[in-house]
N, C-alpha and C positions, 0 to 999 in steps of 0.2 A: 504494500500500500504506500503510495508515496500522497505527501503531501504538500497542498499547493502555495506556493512561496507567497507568505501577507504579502509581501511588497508589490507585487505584480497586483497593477487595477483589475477589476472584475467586469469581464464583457458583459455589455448589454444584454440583460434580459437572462441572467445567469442570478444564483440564487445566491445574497450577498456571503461573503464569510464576515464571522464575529472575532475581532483583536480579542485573544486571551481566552478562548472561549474554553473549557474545560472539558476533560473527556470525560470525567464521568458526571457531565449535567443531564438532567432527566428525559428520557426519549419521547417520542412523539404519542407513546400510549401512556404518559402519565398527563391528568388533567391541570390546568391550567387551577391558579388560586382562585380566580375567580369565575369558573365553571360547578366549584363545589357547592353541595349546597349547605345552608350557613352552618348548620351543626358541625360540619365536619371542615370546617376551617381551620387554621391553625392559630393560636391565639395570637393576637397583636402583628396578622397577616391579612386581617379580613379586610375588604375595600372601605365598608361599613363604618371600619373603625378611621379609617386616614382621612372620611371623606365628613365636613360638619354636619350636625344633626338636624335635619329641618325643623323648625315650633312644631312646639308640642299642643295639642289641644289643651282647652281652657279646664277640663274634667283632671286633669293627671296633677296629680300635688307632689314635689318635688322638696324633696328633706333637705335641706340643710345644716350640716355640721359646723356647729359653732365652737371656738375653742377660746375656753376664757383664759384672760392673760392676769397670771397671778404677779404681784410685785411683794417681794420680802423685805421686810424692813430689817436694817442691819441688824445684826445681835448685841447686845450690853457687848461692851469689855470688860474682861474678866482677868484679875490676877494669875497669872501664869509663873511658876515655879520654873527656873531653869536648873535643871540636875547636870551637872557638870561630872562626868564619868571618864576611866582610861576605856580607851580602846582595848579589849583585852587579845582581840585576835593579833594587833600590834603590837603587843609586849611577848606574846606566847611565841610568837614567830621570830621576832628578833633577838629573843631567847635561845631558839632552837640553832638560827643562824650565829650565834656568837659562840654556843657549845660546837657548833662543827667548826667553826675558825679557828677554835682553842683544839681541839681532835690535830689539826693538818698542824698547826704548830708546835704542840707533843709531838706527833708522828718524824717531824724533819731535826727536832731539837735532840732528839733520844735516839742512839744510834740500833740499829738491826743485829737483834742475836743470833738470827739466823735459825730460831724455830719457827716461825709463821714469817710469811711473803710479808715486804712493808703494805702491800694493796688490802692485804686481808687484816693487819691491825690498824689501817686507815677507817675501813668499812665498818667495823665494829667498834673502835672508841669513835670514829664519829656519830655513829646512829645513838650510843649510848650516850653521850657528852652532848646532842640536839634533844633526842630526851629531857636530859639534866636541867638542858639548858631553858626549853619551854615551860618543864615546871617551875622555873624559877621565876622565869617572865611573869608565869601567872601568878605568883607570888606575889612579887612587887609588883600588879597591875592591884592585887587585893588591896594590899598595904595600905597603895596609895590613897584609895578610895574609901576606907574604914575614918578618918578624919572629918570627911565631907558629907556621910552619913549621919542623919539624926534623927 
């Protein structure tokens, strides 16, 4: 099947072709939207709906939704307490971070006996010394804040 080049005009009396036309658009035995009958429209496809409504007879009473517009009056002010608190996820983490900083500086300060690799006494006094070190953080994150408590 060849197909015939857009660019080339269409002789007279020849059946026009469509720019971009798709191949799988609906073939000649499917009905046109507005060949159906109205039930079986598709919603927000129907002529009906694009096209305005002509008046209505004087008999048909027609609802209107009213929406009341409420205005709030501001509220009092009201004394507000400010609690001034540590961060505790801040103290617990740079707790944990100063226990492994202290771990790498044992680890290079204390020389290698030569029973455990220096990577394997890195990895376990650090994890145990960020430990150390978080609970300490939270420690003095409590401390601090037992003062300001009342």
């Amino acid at each position: 099947m060849t197909l015939p080049d857009p660019s080339e005009p269409v002789p007279p009396g020849a059946e026009p072709r469509g720019v971009g036309e798709s191949l799988d658009a609906p073939g000649s035995d499917v009905p046109a939207v507005d060949d159906l009958p109205p039930g079986e429209r598709p919603i927000g496809e129907s002529p009906a709906e694009l096209t305005p409504t002509p008046p209505r007879s004087p008999e048909v009473i027609e609802v209107i939704e009213v929406i009341e517009v409420v205005t709030l009056a501001p509220a009092d002010p009201q004394q507000v307490t400010m609690r001034r608190a540590p961060r505790y996820r801040a103290f617990i983490g740079t707790g944990a971070v100063v226990g492994a900083v202290f771990a790498v500086v044992l680890v290079g300060v204390f020389p290698d006996d030569g029973h455990f690799s220096t990577g394997a006494v890195l990895g376990y006094l650090g994890v145990a010394l960020a430990l150390l070190g978080a609970l300490l953080g939270g420690a003095v994150a409590v401390l601090l804040e037992r003062p300001r408590r009342r």
